[in-house]
FIKOLZA-1660 file (N, C-alpha, C; in steps of 0.1 Angstrom, whole numbers, plus 5000, padded with zeros to 4 digits):
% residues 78
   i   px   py   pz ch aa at
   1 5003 5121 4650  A  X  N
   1 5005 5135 4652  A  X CA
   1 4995 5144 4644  A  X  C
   2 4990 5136 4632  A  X  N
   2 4980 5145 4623  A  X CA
   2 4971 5147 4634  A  X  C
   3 4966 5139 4642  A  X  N
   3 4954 5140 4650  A  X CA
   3 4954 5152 4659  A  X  C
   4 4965 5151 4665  A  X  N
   4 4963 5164 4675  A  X CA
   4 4966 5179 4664  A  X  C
   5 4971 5175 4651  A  X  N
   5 4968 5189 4648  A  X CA
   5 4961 5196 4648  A  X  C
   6 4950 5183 4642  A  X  N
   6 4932 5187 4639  A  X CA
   6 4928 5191 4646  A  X  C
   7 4930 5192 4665  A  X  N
   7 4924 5195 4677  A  X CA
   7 4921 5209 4678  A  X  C
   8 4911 5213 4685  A  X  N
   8 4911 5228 4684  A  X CA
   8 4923 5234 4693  A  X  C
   9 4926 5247 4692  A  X  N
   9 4936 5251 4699  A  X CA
   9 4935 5253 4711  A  X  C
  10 4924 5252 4721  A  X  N
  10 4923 5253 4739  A  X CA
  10 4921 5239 4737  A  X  C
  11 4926 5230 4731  A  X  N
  11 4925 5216 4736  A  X CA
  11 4937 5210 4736  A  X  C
  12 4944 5218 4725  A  X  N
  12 4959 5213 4722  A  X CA
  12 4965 5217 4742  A  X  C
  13 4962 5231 4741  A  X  N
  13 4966 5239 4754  A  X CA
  13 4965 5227 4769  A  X  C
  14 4949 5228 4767  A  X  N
  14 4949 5218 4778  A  X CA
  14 4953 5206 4780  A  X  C
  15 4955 5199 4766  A  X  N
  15 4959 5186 4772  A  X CA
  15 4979 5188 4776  A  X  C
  16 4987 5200 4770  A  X  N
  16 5000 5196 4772  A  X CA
  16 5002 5206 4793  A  X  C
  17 4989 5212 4796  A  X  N
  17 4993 5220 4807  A  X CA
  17 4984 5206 4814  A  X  C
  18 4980 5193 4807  A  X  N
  18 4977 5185 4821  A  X CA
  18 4989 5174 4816  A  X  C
  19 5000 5174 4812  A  X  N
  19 5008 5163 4810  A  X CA
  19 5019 5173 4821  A  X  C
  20 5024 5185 4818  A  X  N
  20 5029 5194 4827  A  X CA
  20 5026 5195 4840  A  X  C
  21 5016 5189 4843  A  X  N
  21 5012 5187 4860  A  X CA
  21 5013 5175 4860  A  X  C
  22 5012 5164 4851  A  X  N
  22 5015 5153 4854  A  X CA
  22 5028 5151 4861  A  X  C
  23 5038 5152 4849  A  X  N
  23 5053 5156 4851  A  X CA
  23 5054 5165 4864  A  X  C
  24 5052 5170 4870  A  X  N
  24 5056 5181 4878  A  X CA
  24 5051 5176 4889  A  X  C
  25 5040 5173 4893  A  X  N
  25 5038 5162 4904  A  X CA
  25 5048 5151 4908  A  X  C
  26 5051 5145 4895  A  X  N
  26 5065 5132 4896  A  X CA
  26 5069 5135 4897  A  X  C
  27 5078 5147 4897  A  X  N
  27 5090 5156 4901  A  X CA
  27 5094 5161 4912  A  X  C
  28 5085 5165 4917  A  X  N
  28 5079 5164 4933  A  X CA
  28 5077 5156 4940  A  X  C
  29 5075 5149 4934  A  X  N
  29 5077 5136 4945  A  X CA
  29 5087 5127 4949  A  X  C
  30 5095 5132 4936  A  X  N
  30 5111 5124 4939  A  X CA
  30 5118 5130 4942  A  X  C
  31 5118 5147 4945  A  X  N
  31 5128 5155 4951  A  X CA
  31 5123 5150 4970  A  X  C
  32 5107 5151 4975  A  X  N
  32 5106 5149 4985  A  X CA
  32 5109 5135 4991  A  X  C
  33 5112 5128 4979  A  X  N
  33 5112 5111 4987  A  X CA
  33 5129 5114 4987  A  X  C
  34 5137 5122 4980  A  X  N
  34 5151 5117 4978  A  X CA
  34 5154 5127 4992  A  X  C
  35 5149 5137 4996  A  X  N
  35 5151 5145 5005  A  X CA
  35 5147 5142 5018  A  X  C
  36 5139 5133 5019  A  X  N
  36 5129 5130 5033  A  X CA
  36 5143 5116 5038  A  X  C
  37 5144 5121 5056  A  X  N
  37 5155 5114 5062  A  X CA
  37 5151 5102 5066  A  X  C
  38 5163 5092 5064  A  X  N
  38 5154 5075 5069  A  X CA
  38 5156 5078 5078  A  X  C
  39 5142 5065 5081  A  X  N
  39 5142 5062 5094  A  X CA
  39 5148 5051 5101  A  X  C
  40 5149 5059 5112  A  X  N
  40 5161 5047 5125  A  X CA
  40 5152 5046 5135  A  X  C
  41 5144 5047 5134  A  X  N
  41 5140 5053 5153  A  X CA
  41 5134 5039 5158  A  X  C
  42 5136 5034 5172  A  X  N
  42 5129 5027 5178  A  X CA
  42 5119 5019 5174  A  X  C
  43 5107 5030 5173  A  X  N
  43 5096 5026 5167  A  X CA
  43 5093 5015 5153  A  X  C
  44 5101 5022 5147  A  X  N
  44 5099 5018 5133  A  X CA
  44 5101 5004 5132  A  X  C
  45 5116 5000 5140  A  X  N
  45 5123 4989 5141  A  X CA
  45 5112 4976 5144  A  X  C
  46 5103 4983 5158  A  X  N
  46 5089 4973 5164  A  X CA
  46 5083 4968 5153  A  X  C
  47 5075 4982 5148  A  X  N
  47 5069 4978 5141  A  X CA
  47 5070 4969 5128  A  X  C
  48 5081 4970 5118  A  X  N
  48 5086 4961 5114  A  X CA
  48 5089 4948 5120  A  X  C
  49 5091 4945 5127  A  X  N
  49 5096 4933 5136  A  X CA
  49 5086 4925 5135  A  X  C
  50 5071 4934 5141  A  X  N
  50 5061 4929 5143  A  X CA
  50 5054 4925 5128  A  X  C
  51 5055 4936 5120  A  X  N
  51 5049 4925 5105  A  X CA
  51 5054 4912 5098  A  X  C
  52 5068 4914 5104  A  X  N
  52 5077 4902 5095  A  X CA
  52 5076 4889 5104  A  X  C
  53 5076 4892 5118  A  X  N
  53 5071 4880 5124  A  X CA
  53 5053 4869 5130  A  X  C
  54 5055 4862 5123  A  X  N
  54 5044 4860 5120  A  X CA
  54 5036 4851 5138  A  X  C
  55 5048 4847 5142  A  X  N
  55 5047 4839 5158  A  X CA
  55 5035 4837 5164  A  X  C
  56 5029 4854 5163  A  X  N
  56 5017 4856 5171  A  X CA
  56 5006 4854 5160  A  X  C
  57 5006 4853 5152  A  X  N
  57 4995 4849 5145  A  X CA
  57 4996 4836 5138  A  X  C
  58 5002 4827 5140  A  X  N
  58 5005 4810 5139  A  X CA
  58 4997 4808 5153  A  X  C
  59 5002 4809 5166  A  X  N
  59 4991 4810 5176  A  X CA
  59 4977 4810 5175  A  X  C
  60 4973 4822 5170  A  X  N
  60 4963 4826 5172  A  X CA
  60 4954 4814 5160  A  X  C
  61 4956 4814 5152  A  X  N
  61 4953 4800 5142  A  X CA
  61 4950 4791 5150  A  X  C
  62 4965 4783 5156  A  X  N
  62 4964 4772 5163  A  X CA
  62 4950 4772 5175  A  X  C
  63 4952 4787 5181  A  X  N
  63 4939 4786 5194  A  X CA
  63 4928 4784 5183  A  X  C
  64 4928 4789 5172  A  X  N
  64 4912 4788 5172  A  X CA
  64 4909 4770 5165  A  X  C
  65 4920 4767 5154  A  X  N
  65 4916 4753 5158  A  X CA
  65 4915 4742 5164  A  X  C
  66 4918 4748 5177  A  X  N
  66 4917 4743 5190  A  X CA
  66 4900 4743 5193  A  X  C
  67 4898 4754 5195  A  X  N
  67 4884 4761 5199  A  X CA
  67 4871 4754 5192  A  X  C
  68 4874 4754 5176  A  X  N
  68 4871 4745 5166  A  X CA
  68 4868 4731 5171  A  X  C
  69 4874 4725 5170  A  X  N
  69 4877 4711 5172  A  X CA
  69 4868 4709 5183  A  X  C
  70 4871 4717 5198  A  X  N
  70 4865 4710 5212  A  X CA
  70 4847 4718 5206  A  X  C
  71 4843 4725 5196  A  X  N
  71 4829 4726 5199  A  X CA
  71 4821 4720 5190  A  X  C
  72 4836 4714 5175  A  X  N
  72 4828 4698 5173  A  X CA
  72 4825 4687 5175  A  X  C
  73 4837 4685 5188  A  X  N
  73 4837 4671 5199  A  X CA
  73 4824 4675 5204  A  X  C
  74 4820 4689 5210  A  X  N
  74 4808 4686 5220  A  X CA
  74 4795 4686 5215  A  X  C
  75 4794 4690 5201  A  X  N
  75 4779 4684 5192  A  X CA
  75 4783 4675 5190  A  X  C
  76 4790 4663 5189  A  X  N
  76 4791 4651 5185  A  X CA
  76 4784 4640 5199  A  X  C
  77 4787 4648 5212  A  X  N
  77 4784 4642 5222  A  X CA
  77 4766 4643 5225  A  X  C
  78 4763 4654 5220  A  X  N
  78 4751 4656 5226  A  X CA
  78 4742 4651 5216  A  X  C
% end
């Protein structure tokens, strides 16, 4: 606390009116996240669906070490 006494006085200023926007931004952001309506819709439901399921990209793996495989068999032949 001695330290910031020492501080000049437009610094004392500045640093408590950038801790006050710090605070006040968080504050704002939790009234708009506690106010903003979940979502149900359709969409959302897909899209989730589609990140958690991984199906199509186990696939896509398998083709390519598929693809893999038959163009080391065919430098092996030639």
């Amino acid at each position: 606390m001695e330290q910031l006494a020492s501080l000049p006085p437009l610094a004392i200023v500045v640093f408590g009116a950038t801790l006050a926007l710090i605070f006040a931004v968080r504050y704002m952001g939790l009234l708009s996240g506690a106010s903003a309506p979940p979502e149900k819709s359709q969409t959302s439901a897909q899209v989730a669906a589609v990140i958690v399921d991984p199906t199509a990209l186990n696939r896509l793996s398998a083709t390519g070490e598929a693809i893999r495989d038959v163009r080391s068999t065919a430098r092996s032949c030639v």
